[in-house]
Backbone as CSV, one residue per row, in Angstrom:
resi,resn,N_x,N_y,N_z,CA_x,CA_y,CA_z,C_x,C_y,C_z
1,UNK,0.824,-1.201,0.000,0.000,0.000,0.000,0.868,1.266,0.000
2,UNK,1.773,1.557,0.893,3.032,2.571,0.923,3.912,2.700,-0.701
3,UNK,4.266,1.445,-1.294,4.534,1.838,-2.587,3.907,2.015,-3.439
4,UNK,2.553,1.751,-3.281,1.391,2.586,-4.585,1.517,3.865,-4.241
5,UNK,0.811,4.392,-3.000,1.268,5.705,-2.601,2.613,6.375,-2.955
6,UNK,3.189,5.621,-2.676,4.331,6.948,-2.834,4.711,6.721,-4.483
7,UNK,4.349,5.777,-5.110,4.340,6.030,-6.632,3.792,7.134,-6.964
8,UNK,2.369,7.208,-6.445,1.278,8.086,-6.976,1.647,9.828,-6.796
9,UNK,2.503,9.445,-5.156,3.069,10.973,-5.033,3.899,11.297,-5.898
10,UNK,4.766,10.474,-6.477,6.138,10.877,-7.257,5.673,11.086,-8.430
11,UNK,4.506,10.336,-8.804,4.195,11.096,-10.187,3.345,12.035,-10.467
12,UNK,2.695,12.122,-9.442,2.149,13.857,-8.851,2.761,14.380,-8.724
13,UNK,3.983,14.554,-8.681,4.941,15.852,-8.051,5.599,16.091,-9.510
14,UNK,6.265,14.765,-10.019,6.566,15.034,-11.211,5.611,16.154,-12.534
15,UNK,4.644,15.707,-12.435,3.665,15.974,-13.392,3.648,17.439,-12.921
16,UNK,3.441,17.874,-11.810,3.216,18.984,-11.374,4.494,20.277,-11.611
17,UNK,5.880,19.644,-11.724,7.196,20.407,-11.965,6.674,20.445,-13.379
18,UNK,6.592,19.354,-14.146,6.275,19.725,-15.631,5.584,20.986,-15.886
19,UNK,4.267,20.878,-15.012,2.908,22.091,-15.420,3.674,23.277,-14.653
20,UNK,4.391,23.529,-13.918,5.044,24.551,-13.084,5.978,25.360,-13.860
21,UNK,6.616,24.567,-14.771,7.841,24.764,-15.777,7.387,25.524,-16.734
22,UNK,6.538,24.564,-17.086,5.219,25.091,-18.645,4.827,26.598,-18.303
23,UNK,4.357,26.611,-17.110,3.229,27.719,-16.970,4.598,29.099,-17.181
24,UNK,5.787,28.776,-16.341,6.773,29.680,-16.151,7.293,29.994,-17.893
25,UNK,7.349,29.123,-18.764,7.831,29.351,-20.018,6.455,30.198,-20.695
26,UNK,5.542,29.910,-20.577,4.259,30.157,-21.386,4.314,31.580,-20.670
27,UNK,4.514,32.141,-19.459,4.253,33.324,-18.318,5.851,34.587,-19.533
28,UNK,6.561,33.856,-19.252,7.657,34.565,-20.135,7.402,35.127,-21.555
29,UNK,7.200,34.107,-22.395,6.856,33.792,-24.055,5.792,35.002,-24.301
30,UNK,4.543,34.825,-23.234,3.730,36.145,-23.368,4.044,37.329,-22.955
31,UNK,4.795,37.905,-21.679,5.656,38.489,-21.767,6.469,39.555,-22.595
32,UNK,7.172,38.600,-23.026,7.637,38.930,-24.288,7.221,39.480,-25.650
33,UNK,6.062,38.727,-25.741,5.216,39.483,-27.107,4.826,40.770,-26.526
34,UNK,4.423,40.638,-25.670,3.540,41.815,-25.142,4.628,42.967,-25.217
35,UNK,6.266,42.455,-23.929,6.772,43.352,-24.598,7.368,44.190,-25.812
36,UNK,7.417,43.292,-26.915,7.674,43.675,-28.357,6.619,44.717,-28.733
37,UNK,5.220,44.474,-28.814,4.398,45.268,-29.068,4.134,46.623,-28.689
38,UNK,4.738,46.323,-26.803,4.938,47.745,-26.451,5.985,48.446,-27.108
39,UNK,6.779,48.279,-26.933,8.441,48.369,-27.929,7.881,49.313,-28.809
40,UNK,7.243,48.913,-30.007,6.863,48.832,-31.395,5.591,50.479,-31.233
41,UNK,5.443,50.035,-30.011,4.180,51.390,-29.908,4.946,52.209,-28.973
42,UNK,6.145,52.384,-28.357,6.806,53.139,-28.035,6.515,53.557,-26.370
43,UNK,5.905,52.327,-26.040,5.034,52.546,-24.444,6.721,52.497,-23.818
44,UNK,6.860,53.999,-22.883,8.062,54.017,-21.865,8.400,53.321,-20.523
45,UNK,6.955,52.091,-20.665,7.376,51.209,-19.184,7.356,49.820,-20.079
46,UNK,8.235,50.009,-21.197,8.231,48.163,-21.514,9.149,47.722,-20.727
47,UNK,10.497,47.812,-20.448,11.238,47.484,-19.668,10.995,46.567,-18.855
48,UNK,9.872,47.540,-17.848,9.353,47.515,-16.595,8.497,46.604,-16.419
49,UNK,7.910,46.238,-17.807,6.793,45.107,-18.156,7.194,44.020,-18.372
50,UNK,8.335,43.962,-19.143,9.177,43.014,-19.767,9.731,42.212,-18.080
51,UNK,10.447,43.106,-17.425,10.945,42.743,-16.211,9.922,41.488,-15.402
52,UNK,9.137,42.407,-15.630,7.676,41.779,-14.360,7.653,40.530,-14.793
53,UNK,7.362,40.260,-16.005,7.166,39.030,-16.502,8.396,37.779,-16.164
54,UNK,9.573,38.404,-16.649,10.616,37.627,-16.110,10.320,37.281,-14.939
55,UNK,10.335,38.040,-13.849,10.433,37.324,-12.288,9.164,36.638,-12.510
56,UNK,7.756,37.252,-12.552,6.866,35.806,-12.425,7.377,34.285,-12.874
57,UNK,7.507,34.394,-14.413,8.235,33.454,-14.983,9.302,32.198,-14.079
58,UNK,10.076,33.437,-13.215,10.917,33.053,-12.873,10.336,32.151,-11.582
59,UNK,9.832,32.857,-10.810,8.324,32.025,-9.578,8.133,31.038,-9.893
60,UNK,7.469,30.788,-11.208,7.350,29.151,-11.683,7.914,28.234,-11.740
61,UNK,9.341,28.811,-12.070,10.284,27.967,-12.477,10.774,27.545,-11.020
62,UNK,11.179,28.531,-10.239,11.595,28.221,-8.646,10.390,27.124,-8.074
63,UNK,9.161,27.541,-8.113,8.581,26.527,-7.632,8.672,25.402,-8.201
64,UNK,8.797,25.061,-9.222,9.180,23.687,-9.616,10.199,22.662,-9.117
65,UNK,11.143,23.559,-9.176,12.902,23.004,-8.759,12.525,22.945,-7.095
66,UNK,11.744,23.724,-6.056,11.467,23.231,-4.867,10.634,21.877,-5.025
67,UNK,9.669,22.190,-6.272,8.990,20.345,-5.428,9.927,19.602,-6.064
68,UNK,10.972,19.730,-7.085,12.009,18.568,-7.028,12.941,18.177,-6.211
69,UNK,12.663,18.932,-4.991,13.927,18.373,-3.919,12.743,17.586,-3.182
70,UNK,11.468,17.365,-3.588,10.717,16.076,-2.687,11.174,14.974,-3.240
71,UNK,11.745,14.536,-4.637,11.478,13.486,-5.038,13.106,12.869,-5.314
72,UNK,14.086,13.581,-4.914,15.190,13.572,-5.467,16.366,12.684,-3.974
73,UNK,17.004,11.565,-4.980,17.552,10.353,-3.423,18.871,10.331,-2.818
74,UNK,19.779,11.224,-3.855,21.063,11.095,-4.118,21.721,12.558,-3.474
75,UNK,23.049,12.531,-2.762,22.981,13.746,-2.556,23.515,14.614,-3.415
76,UNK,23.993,14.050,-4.698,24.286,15.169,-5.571,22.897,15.567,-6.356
77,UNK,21.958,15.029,-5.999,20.778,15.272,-6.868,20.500,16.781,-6.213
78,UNK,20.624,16.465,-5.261,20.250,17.859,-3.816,21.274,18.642,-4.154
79,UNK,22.370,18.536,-4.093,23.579,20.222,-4.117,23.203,20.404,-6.035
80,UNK,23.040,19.754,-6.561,22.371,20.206,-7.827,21.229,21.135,-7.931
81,UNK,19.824,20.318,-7.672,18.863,21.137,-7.365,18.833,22.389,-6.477
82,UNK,20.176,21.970,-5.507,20.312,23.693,-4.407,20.826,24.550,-4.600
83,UNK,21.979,24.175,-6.140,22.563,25.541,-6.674,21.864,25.750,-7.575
84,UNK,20.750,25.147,-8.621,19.602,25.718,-9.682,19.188,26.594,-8.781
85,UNK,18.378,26.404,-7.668,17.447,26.786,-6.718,18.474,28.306,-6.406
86,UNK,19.633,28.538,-5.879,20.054,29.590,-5.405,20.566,30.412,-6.744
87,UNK,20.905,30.073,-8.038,20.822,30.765,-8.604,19.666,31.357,-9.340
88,UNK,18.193,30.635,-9.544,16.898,31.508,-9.585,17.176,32.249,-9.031
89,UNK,16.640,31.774,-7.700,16.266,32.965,-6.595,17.272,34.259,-6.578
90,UNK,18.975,34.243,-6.898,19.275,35.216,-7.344,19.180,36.199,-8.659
91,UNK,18.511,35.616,-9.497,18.086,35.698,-10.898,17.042,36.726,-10.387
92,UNK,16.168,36.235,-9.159,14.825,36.811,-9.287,15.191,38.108,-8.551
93,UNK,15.979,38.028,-7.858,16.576,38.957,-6.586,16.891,40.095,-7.572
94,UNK,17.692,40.077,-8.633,18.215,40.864,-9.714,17.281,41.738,-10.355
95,UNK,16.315,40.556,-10.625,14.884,41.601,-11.943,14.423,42.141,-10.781
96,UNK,14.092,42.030,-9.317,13.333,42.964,-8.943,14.081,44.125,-8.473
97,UNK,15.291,43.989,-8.242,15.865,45.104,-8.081,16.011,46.011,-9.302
98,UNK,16.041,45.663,-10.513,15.833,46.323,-11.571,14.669,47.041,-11.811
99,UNK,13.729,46.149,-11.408,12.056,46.844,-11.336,12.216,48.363,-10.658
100,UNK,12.903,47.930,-9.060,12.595,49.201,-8.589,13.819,49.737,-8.842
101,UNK,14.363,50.319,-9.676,15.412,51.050,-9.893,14.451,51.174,-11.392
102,UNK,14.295,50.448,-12.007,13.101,51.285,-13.220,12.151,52.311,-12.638
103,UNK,11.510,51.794,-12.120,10.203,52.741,-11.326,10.727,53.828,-10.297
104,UNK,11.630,53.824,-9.901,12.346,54.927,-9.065,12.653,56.131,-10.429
105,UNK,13.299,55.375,-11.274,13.740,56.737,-12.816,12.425,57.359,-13.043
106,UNK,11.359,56.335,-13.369,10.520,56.514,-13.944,9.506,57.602,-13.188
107,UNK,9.625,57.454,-11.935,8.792,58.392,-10.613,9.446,59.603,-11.155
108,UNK,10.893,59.542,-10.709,11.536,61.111,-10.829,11.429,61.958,-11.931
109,UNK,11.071,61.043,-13.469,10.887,62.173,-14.452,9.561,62.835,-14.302
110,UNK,8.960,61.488,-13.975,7.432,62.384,-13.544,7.166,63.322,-12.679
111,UNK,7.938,63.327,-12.005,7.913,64.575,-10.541,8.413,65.747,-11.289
112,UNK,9.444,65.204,-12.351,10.461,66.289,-12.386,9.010,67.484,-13.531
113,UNK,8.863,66.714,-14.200,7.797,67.325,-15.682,6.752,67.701,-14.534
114,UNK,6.287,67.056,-13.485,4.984,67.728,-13.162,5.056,68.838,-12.035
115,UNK,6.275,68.936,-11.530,6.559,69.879,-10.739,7.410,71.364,-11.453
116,UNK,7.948,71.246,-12.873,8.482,72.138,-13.118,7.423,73.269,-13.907
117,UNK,6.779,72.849,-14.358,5.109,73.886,-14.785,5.134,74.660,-13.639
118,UNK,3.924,74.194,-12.500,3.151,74.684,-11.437,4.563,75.546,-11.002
119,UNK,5.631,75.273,-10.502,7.138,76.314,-10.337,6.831,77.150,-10.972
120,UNK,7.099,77.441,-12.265,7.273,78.398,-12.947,6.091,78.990,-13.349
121,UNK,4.829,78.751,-13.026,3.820,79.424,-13.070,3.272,80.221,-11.666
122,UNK,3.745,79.475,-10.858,4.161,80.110,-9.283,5.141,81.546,-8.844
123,UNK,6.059,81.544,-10.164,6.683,82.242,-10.589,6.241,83.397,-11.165
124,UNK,5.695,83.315,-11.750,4.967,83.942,-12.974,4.059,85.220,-12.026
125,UNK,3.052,83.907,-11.112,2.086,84.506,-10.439,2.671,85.881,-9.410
126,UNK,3.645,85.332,-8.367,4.405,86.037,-7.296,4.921,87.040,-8.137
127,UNK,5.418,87.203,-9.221,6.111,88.656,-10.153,5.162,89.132,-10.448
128,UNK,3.959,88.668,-10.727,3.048,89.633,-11.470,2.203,90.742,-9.979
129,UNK,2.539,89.730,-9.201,1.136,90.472,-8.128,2.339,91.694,-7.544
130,UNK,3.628,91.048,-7.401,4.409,92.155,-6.904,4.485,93.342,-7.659
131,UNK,4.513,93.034,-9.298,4.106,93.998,-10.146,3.029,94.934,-9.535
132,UNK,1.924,94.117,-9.696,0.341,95.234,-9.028,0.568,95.590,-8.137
133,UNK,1.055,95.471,-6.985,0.981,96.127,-5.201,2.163,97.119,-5.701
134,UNK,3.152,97.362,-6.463,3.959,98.370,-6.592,3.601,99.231,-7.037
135,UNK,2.600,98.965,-8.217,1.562,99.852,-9.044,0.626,100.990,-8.161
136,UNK,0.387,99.662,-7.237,-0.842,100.175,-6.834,-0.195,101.239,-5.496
137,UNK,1.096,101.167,-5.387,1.579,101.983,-4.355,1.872,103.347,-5.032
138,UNK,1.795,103.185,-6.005,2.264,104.295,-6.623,1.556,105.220,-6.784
């Protein structure tokens, strides 16, 4: 009874790294189109889009390589699967730090464009009224 079971687990787990893998390649592949298209239409957060996708992608793929350390007997099977496993996870560590170092640029031009108007119309305003009260002193 214990080796039907644990057949049944191992090829549940297996089957499941497969669909984990899949979903992470298929999560990328779209991704990717998507980012081309932005590209192509000149949208200024493809990068940022492109990125996102990678790390999800990348999620999938990590979760996979974790349920393969359920099924795995040998211990080089394990320092194998634990340096795949630590280099994802630094893979993923990377795109998101890229994310927010995209979105940090991307904040500051926006601050920079939406704060330099209202300035200089602030500007504008404070010279003109000092204009009138001098006028009007006169």
């Amino acid at each position: 009874m214990t080796e039907i079971l644990h057949h049944f687990m191992k090829e549940l787990i297996e089957y499941s790294i497969i669909l984990l893998e899949l979903i992470g390649v298929l999560v990328l592949l779209a991704g990717a189109l998507r980012a081309t298209v932005n590209y192509i239409k000149g949208d200024p957060h493809t990068r940022v889009k492109l990125c996102r996708a990678m790390a999800m992608a990348l999620e999938f793929k990590l979760g996979g390589e974790i349920l393969r350390t359920v099924i795995v007997r040998e211990f080089s099977e394990i320092a194998l699967v634990g340096c795949i496993i630590v280099l994802r996870a630094g893979l993923s560590f990377l795109i998101h730090w890229a994310i927010r170092t995209e979105e940090k640029d991307q904040a500051e031009e926006k601050l920079e464009t939406c704060t330099v108007e209202p300035l200089e119309k602030e500007k504008a305003e404070k010279h003109s009224s000092r204009f009138h009260s001098i006028k009007e002193v006169i």
